[in-house]
N, C-alpha and C positions, 0 to 999 in steps of 0.2 A: 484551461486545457493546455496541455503539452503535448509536443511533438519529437516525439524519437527518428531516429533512421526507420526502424520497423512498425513505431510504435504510434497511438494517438494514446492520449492516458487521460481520462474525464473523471475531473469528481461528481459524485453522483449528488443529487438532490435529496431531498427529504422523500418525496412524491417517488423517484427513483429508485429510495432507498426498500422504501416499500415493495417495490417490483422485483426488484436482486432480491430478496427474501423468500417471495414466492414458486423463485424458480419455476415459473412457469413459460418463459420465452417472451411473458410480454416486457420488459425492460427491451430485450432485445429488437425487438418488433417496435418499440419506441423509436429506439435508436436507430433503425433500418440497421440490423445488426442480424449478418447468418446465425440461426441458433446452435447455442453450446450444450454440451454434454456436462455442465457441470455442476455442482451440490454445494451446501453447507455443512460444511462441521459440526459437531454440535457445539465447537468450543466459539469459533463466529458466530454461530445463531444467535449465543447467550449472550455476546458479544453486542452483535447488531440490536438484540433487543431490549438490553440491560444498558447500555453507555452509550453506542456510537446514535441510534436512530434519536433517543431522546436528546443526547447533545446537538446533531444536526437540527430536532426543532427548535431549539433554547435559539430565540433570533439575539440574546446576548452575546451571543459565542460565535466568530470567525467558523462556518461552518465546515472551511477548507482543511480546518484543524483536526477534526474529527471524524468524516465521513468517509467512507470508502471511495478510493480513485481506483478506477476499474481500467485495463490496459488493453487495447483493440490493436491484434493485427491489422495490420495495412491490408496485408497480400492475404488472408483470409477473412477480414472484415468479423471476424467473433472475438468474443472476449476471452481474454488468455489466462487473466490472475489480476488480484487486485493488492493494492497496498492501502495501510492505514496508518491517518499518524496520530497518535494517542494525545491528542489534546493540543491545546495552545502553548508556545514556548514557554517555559518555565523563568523564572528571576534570572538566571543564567544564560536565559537563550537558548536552552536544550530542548528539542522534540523528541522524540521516540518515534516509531516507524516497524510495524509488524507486514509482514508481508508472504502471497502465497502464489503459485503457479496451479493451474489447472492442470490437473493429472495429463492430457493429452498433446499438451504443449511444453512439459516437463523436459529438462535435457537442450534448451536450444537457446540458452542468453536469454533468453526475454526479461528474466528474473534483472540479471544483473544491469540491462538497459535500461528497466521502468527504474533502478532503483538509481541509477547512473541520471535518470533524465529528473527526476524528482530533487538531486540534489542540486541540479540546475536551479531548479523553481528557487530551493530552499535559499541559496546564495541572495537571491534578487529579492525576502523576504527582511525587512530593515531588525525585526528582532529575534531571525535566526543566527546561532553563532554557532549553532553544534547538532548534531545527528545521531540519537542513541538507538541501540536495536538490541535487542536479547536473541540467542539462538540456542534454540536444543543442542546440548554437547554432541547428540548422534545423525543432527540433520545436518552433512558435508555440504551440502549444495548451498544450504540456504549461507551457511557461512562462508561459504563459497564467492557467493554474491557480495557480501560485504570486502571483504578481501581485497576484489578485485576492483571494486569503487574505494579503497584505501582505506577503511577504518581499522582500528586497532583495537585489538584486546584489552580491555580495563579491568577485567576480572571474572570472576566466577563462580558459581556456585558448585551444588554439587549436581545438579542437571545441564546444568545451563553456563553458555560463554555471554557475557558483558559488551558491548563493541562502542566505538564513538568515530566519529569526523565532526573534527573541527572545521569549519568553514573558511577562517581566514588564513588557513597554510597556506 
């Protein structure tokens, strides 16, 4: 678990992960958690149901690596957005890191603190050395967020910007 100024950030379990999928408030209800207003994508569902939930049970695999960490206001006790980090550090030391805000909490930092407090974690991880993210060329905020936790452009496609932070600047 991590601890923001606003923020609690919990990765979720396997058993967990199954409940976030449902959307039905019981994860929340687990958690003693006010219920949210919030959905799946159907590009997460495919997501959850095709890589992240089966990684999370492979007990070979660090499942901190893989599974959705879900970010809980303090001051409204519901979940606001979740991040994921695509797998275990690479020969490099490089993770990846996808990330989303609940429509309702859109617009207010949160983004840019879970992603701010996660690179905390990532520091204090012996074979992290780097931080990658992809972002929609049209999604301002989300690259927004990286920005403003200091990663840099690496390059791009023709949808999408590249981003990284190196951990020992």
């Amino acid at each position: 678990m991590i601890e923001t100024n606003r923020l609690i950030i919990k990765p979720l379990t396997y058993h967990q992960l199954l409940k976030y999928i449902r959307c039905d408030n019981s994860l929340e209800e687990e958690l003693k958690l006010n219920p949210t207003s919030r959905g799946i994508s159907e590009e997460l569902k495919e997501a959850l149901e095709q890589t992240i939930v089966p990684n999370v049970a492979d007990t070979s695999k660090n499942y901190l690596y893989s599974t959705l960490w879900t970010a809980i206001s303090k001051e409204d006790n519901k979940m606001i957005g979740d991040l994921c980090i695509v797998g275990e550090p690479n020969d490099k030391g490089e993770i990846e890191i996808g990330y989303g805000t609940y429509d309702e909490f859109q617009g207010r930092g949160y983004m840019t603190e879970m992603v701010a407090g996660m690179i905390e974690w990532a520091k204090k991880q012996k074979t992290v050395k780097a931080i990658m993210a992809s972002t929609n060329k049209e999604n301002f905020a989300s690259f927004k967020v990286l920005v403003k936790n200091n990663f840099t452009k690496t390059g791009e496609t023709e949808s999408e910007f590249q981003w990284k932070l190196n951990l020992s600047d």
